[in-house]
Backbone as CSV, one residue per row, in Angstrom:
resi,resn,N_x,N_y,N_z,CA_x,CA_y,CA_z,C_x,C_y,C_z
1,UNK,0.814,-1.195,0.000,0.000,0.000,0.000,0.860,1.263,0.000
2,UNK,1.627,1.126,0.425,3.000,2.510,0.727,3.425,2.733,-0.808
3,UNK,3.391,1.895,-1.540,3.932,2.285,-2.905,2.718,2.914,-3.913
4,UNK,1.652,2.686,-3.613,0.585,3.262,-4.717,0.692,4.639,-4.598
5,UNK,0.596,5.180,-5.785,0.782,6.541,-5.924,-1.257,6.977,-5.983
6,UNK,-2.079,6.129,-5.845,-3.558,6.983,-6.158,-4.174,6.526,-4.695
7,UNK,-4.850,6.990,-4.649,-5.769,6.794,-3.117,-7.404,5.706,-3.522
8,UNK,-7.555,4.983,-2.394,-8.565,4.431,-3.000,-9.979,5.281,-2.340
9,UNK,-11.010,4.935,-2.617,-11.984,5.621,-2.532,-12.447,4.562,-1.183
10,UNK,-13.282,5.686,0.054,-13.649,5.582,0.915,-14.737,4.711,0.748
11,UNK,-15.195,3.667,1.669,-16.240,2.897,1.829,-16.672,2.360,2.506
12,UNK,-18.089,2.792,3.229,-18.850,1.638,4.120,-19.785,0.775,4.179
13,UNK,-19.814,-0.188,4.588,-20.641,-1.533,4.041,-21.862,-0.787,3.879
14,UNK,-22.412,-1.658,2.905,-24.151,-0.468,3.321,-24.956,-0.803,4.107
15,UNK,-25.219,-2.267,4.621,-25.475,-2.363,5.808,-24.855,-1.345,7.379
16,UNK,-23.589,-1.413,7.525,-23.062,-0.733,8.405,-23.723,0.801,8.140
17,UNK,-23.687,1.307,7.253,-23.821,2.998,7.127,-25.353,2.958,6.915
18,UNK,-26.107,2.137,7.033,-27.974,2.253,7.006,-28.300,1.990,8.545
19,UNK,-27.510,1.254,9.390,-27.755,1.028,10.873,-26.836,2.321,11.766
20,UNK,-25.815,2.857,11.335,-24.986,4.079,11.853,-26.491,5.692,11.661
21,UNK,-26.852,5.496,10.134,-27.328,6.338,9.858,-28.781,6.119,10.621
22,UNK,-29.649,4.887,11.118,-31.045,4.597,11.155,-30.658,5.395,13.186
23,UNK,-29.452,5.050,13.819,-29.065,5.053,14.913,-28.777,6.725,15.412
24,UNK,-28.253,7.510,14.079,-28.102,8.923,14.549,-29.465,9.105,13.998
25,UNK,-30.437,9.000,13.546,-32.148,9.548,13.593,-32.954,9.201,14.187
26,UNK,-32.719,8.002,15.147,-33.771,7.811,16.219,-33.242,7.744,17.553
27,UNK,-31.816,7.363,18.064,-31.187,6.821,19.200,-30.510,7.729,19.703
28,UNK,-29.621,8.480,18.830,-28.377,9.387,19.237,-28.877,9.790,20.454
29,UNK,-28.002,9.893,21.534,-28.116,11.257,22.623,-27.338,12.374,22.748
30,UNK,-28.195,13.696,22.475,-27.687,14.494,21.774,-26.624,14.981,22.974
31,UNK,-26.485,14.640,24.616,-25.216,14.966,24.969,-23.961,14.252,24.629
32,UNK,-24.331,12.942,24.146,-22.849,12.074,23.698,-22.400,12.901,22.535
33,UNK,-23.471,13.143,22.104,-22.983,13.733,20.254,-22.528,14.989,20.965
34,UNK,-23.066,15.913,21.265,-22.412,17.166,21.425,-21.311,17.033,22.133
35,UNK,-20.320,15.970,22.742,-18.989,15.717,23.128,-18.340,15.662,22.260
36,UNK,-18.866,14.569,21.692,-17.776,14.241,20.087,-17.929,15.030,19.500
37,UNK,-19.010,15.394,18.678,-19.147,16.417,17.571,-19.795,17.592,18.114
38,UNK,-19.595,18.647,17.740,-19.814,20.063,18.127,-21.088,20.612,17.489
39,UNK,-22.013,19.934,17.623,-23.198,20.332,17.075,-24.269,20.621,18.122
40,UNK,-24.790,21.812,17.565,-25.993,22.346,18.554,-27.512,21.733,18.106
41,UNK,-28.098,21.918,18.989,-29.491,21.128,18.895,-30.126,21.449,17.179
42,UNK,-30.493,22.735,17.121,-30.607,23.138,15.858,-30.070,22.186,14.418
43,UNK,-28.846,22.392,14.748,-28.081,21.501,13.730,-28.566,19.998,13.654
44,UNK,-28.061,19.580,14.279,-28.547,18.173,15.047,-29.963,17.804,14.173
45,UNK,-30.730,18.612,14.333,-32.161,18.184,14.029,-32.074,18.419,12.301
46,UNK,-31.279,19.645,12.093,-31.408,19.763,10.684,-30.782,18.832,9.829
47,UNK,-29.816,18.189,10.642,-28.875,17.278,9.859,-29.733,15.898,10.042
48,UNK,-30.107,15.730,10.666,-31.247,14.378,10.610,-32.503,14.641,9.877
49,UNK,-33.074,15.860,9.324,-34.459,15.976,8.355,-33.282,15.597,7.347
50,UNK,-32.147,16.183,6.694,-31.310,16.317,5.616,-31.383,14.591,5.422
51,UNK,-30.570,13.939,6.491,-30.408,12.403,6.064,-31.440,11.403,5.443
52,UNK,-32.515,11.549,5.966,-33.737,10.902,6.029,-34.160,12.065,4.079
53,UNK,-34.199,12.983,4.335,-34.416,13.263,2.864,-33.010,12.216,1.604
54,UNK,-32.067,12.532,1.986,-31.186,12.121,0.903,-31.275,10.210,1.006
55,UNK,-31.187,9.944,2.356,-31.564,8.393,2.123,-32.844,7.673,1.378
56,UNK,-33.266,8.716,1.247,-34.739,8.006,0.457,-34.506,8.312,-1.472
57,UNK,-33.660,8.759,-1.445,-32.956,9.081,-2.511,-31.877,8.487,-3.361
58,UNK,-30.948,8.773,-2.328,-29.964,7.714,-2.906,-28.816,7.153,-1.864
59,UNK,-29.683,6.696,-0.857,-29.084,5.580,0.456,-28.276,6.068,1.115
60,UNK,-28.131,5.418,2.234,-27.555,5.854,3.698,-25.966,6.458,3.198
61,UNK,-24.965,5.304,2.823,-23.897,6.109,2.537,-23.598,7.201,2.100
62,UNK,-24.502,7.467,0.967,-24.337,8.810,0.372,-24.803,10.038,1.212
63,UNK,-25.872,9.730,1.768,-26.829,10.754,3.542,-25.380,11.174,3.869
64,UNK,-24.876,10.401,4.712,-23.624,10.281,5.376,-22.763,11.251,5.022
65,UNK,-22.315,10.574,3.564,-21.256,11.444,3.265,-21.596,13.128,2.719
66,UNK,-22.478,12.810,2.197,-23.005,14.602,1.719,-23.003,15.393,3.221
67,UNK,-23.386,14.619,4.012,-23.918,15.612,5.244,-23.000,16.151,6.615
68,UNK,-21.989,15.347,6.499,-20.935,15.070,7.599,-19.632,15.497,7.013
69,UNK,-18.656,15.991,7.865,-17.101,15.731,7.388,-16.800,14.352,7.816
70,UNK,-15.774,14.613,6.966,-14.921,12.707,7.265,-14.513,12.802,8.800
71,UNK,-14.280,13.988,9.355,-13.635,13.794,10.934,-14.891,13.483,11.549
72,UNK,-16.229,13.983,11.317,-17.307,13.917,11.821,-18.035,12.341,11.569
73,UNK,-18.016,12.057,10.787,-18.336,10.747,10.519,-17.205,9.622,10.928
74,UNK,-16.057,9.712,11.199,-14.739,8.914,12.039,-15.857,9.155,13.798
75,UNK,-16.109,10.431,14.241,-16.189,10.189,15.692,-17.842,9.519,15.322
76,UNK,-18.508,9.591,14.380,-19.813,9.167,14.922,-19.682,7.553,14.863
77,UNK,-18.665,6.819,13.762,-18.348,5.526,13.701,-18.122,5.119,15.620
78,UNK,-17.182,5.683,16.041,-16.426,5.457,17.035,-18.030,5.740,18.481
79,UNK,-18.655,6.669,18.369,-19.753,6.637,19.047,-20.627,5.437,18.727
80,UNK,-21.450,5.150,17.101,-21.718,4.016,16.983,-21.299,2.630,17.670
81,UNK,-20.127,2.419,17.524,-19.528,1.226,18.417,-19.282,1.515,19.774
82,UNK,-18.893,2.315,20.005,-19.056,1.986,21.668,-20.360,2.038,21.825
83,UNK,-21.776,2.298,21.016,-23.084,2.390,21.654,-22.968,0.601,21.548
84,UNK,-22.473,0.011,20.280,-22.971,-1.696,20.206,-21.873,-2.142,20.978
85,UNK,-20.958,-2.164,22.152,-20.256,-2.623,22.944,-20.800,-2.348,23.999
86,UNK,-21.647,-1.161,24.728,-21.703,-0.384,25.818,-23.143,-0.115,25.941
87,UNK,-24.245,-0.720,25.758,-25.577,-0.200,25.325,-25.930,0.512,26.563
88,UNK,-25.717,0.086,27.688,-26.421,0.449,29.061,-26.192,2.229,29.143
89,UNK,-24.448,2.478,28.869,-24.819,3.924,29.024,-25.159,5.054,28.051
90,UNK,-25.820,4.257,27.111,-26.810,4.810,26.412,-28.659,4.543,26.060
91,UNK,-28.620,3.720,27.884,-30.173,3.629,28.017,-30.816,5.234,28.562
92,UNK,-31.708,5.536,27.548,-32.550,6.890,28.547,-32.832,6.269,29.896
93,UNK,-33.199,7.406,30.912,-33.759,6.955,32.122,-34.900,6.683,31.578
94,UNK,-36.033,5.925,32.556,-37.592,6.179,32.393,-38.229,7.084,33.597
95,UNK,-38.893,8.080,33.166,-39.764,8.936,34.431,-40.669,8.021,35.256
96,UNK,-40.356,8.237,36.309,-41.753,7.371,37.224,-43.090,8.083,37.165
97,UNK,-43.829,7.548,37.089,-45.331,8.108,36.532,-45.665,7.638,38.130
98,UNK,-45.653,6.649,39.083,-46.328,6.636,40.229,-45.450,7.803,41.079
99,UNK,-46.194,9.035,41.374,-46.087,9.680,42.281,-47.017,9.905,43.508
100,UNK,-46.795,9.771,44.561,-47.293,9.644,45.954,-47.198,11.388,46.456
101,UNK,-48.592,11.467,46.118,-49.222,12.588,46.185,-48.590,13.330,48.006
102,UNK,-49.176,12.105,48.806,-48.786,12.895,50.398,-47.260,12.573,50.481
103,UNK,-46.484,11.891,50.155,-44.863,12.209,50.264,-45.083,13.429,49.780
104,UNK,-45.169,13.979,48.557,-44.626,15.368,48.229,-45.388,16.163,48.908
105,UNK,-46.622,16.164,49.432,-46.994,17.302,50.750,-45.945,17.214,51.786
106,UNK,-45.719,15.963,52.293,-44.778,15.943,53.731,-43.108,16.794,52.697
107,UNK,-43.286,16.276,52.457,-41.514,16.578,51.587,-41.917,18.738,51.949
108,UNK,-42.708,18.815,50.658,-43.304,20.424,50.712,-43.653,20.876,51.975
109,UNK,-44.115,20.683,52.502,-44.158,20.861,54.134,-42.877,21.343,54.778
110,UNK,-42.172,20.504,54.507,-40.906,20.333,55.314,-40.230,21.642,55.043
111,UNK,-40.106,21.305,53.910,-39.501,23.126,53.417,-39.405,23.969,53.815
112,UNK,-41.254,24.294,53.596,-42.224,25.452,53.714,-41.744,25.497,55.189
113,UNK,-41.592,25.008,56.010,-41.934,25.243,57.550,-41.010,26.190,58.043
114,UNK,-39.902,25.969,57.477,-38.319,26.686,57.980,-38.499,28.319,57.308
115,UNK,-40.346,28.405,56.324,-40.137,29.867,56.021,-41.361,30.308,56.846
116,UNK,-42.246,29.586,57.671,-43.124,29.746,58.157,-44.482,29.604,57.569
117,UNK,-44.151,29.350,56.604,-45.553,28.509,56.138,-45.912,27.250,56.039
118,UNK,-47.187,27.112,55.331,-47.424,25.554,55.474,-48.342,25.130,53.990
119,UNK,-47.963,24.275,53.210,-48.538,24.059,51.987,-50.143,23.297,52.363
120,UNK,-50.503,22.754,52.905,-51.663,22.319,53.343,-52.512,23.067,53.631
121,UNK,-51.862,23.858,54.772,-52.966,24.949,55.361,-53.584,26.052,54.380
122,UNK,-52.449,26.193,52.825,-53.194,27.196,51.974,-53.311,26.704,51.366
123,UNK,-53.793,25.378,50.974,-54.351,24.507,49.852,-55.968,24.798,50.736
124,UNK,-56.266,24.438,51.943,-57.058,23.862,52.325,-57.936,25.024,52.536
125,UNK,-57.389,26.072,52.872,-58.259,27.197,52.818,-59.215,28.400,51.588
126,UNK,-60.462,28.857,51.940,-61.360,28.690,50.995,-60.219,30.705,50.633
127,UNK,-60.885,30.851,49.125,-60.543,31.933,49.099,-61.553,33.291,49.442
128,UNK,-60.780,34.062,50.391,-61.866,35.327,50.600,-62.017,36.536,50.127
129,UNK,-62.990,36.910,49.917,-63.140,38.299,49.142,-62.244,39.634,50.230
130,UNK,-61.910,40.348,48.958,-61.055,41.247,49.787,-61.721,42.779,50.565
131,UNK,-61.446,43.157,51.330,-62.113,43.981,52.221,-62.189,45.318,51.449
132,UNK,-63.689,45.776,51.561,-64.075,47.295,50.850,-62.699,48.180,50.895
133,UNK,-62.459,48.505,51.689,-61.000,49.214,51.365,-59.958,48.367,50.579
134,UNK,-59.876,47.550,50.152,-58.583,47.576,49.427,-59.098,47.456,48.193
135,UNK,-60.643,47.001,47.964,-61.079,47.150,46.580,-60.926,48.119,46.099
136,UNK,-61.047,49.545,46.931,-61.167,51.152,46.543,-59.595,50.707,45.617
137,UNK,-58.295,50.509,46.952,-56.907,51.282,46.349,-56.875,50.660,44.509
138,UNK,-57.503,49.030,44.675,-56.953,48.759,42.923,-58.124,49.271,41.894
């Protein structure tokens, strides 16, 4: 290889560059990416409508390469694989949907108390009309 005087032309399986490319439009997390690659949310999103347009066109490799630099597409390879070596720290959390309504009163409570109030006591109370004089001042 040291002796060829022409360069050969770049290539990725097309399998590999349709699962790299299917992986930065639905999976990416845009803080891993914004480590490696310096892209802001904006971008990010524009460069994934762009892929998904040109892949329906004329396939993932070409998405890829029109849309990325070669340094940019080297770190997203290198993100790709550590995601298929490393999946866990690229599981989202899941939100807990069971929330326990009186923990977060006692929790809120707790707070509130050290300012002298109390979240219960002005939940629980009705609201009152305000006294002829202060209707005048507003």
């Amino acid at each position: 290889m040291a002796n060829t005087k022409t360069q050969k032309k770049l290539t990725i399986a097309k399998k590999k560059s349709k699962f790299i490319l299917d992986w930065f439009v639905n999976e990416v997390p845009l803080k891993k990416l914004n480590e490696k690659i310096s892209l802001s949310k904006t971008t990010n999103f524009r460069y994934k409508k762009q892929l998904i347009e040109l892949e329906k066109e004329y396939g993932a490799f070409y998405a890829l390469s029109e849309v990325f630099t070669l340094n940019q597409i080297n770190a997203l390879i290198e993100l790709y694989n550590d995601f298929v070596e490393h999946p866990e720290k690229y599981e989202k959390r899941k939100k807990s949907k069971g929330i326990d309504m009186e923990d977060q009163a006692k929790i809120v409570n707790k707070h509130l108390s050290d300012m002298n109030m109390h979240y219960s006591e002005d939940n629980d109370r009705e609201e009152k009309p305000l006294p002829d004089n202060l209707k005048d001042k507003m």
